[in-house]
C-alpha positions as CSV (number, residue, x, y, z in Angstrom):
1,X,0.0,0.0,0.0
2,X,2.4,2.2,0.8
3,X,4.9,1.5,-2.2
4,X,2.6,3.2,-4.6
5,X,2.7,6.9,-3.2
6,X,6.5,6.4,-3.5
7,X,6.8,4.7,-6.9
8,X,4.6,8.2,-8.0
9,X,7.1,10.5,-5.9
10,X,10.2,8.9,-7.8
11,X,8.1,9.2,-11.0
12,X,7.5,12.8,-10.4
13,X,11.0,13.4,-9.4
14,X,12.6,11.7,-12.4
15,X,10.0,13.6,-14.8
16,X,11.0,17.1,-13.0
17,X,14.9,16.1,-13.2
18,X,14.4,15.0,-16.6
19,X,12.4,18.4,-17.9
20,X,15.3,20.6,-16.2
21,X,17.7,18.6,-18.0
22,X,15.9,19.6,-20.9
23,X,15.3,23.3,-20.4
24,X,19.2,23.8,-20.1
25,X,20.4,21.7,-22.9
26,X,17.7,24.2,-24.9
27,X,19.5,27.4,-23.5
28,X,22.6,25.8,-24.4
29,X,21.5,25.3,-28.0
30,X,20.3,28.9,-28.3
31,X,23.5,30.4,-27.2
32,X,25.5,28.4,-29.4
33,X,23.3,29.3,-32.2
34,X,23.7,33.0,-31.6
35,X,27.5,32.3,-31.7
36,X,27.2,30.5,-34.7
37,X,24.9,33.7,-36.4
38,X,27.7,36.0,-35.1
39,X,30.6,34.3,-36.4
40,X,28.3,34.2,-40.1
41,X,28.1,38.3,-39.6
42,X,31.9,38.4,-38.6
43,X,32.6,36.4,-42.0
44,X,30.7,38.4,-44.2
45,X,31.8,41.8,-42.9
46,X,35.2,40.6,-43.3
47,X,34.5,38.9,-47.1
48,X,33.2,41.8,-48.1
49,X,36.6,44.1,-46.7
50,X,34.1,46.2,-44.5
51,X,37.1,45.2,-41.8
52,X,40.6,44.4,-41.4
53,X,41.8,40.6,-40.9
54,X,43.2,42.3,-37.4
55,X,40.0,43.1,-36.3
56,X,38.3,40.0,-37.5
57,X,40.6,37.6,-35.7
58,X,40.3,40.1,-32.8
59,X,36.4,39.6,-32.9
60,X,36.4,36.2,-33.9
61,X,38.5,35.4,-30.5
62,X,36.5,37.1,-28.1
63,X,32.8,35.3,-30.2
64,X,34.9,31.7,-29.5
65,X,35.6,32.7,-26.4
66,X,32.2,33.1,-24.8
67,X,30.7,29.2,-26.1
């Protein structure tokens, strides 16, 4: 009798765990996502000359730096 109120405790537990696991793995994914978008800017300012290879490497560092 009083197995079942724990078996739905550890249930509850392991779903809650499980759905914080989750929301962090998704926050992860966005931030490396806006990385990856600012790195595609970085390339395309520098492709088109707009700025000097010093100043992409420069920028380039510091977007690596925060993943």
């Amino acid at each position: 009798m009083m197995m079942i109120p724990m078996i739905l405790f550890f249930m509850l537990f392991v779903y809650l765990f499980l759905k914080l696991l989750n929301s962090k793995n998704l926050i992860l994914s966005d931030s490396i996502a806006s990385h990856s978008k600012a790195l595609d800017i970085l390339n395309e300012r520098f492709a088109s000359g707009e700025i000097s290879e010093e100043e992409y490497k420069s920028k380039k560092k510091i977007i690596l730096d925060k993943i």
